[in-house]
Backbone as numpy.savetxt, mean C-alpha at the origin, in Angstrom:
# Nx Ny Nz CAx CAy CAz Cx Cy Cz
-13.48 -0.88 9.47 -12.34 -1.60 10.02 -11.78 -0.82 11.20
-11.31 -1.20 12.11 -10.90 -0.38 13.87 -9.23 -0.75 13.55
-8.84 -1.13 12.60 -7.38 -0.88 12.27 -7.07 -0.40 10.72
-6.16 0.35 10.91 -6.44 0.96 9.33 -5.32 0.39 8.64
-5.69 0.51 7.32 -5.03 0.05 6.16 -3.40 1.01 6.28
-2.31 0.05 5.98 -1.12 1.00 5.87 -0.71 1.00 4.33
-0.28 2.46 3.20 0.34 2.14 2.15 1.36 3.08 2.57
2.64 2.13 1.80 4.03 2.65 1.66 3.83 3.15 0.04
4.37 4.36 -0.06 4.26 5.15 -1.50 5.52 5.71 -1.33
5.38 6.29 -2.76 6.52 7.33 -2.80 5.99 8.62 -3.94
6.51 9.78 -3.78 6.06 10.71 -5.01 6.16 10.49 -6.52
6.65 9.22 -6.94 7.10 9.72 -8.03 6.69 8.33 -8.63
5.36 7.45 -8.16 4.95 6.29 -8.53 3.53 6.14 -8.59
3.48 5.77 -10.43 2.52 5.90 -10.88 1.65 4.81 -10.38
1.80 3.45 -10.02 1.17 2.38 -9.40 0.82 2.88 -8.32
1.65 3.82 -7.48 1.07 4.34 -6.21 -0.17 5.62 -6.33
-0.04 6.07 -7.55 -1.15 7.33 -7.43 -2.44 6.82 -8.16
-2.22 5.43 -8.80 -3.46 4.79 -9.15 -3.97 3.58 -7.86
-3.16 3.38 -7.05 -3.72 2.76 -5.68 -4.22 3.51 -5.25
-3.73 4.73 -5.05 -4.47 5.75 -4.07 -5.76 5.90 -4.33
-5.73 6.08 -6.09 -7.39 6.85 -6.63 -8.48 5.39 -6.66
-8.15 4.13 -6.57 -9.10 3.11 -5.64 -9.38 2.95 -4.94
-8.41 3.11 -4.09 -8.82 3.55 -2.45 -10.07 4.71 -2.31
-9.45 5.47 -2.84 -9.96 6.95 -2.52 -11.42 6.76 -3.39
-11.83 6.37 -4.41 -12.66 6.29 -4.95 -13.87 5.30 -3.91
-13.11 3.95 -3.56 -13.98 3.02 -2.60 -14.25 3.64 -1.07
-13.81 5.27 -0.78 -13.86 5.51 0.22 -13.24 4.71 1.17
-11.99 4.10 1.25 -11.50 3.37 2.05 -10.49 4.20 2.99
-10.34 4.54 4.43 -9.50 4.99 4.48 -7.99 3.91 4.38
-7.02 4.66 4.45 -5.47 4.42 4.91 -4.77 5.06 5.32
-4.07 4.97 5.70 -2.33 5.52 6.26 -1.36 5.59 5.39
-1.28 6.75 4.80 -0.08 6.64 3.51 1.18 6.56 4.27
1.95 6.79 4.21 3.75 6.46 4.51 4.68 6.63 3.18
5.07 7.76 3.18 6.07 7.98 1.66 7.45 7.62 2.39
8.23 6.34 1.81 9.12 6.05 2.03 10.48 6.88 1.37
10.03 7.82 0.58 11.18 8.42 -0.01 12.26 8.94 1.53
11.52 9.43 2.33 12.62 9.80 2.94 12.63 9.54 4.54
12.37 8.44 4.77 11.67 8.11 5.64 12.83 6.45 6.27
13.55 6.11 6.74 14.68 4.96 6.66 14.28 3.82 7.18
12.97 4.19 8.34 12.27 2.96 8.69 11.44 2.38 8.11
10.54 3.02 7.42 9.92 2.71 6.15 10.40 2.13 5.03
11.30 2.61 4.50 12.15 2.11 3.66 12.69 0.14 3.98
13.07 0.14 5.31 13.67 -1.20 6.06 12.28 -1.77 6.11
11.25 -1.62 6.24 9.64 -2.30 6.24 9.70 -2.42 4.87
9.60 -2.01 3.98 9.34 -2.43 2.65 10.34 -3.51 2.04
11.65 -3.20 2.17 12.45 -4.16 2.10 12.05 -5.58 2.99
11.75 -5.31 4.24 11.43 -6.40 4.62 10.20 -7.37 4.34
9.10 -6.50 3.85 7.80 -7.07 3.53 8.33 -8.03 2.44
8.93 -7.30 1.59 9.24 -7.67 -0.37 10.39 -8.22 0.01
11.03 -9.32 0.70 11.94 -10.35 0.61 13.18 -9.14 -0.40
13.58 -8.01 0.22 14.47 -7.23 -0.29 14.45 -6.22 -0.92
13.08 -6.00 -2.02 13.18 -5.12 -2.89 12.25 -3.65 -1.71
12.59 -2.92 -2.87 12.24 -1.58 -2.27 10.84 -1.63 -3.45
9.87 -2.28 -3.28 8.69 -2.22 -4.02 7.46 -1.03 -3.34
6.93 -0.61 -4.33 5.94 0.39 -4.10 4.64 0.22 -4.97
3.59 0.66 -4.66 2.66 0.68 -3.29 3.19 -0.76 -2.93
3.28 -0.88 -1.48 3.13 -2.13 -0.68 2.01 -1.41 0.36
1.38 -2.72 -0.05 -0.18 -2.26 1.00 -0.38 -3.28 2.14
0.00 -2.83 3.34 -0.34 -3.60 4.54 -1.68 -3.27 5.18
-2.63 -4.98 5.09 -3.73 -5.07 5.72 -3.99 -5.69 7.34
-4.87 -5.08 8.01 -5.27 -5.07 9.07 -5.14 -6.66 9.69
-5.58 -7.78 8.45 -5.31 -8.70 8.91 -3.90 -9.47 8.56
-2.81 -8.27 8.36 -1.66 -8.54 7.93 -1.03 -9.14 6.39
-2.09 -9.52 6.08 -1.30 -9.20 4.64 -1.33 -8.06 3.71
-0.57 -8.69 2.44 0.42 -7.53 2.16 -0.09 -7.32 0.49
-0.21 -6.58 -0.13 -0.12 -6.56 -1.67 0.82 -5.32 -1.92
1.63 -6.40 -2.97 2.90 -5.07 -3.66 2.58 -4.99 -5.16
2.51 -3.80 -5.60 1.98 -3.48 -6.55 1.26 -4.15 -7.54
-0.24 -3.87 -6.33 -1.13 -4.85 -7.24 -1.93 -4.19 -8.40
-2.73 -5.12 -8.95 -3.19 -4.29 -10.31 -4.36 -3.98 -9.55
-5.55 -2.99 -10.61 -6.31 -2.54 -10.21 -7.64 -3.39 -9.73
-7.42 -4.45 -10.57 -8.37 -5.50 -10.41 -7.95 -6.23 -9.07
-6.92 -6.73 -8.48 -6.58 -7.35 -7.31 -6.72 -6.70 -6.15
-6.91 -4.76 -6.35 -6.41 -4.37 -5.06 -8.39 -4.02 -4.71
-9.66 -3.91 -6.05 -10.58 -3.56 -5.47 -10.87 -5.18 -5.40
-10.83 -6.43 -5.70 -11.12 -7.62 -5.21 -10.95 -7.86 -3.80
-9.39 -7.02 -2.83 -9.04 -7.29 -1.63 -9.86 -6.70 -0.63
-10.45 -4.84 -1.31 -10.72 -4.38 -0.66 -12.06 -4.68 -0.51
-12.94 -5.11 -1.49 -14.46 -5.09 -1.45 -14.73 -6.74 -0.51
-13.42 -7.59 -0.38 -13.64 -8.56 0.19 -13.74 -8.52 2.37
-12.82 -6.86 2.06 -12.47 -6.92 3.58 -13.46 -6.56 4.35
């Protein structure tokens, strides 16, 4: 892919450190972004998630979005891209 995958994480999220290890396992790269302390990030996630401060939110190249998807949805997205 010539645009890379963006995930919004944070340290202390277990959905986010099991996104990571699919990713990381499918050799996919991404762009992590830990919104813990971060205010623009934070305002992107809110804005993706119609408000909430949801984590992993995974922004794809062709713009969409998965917020904390299960493990089964996020290697279905990726093995499709």
């Amino acid at each position: 892919m010539s645009q890379s995958i963006t995930m919004y994480t944070t340290d202390w999220c277990p959905d986010c450190w099991r996104a990571k290890k699919v990713m990381d396992s499918l050799q996919v790269s991404y762009t992590e972004v830990n919104i813990s302390h971060d205010e623009d990030a934070i305002e992107r996630v809110i804005e993706l998630n119609n408000g909430y401060r949801s984590v992993p939110t995974i922004v794809f190249p062709d713009g969409s979005v998965l917020t904390e998807p299960t493990t089964t949805a996020l290697m279905q997205k990726l093995q499709a891209a």
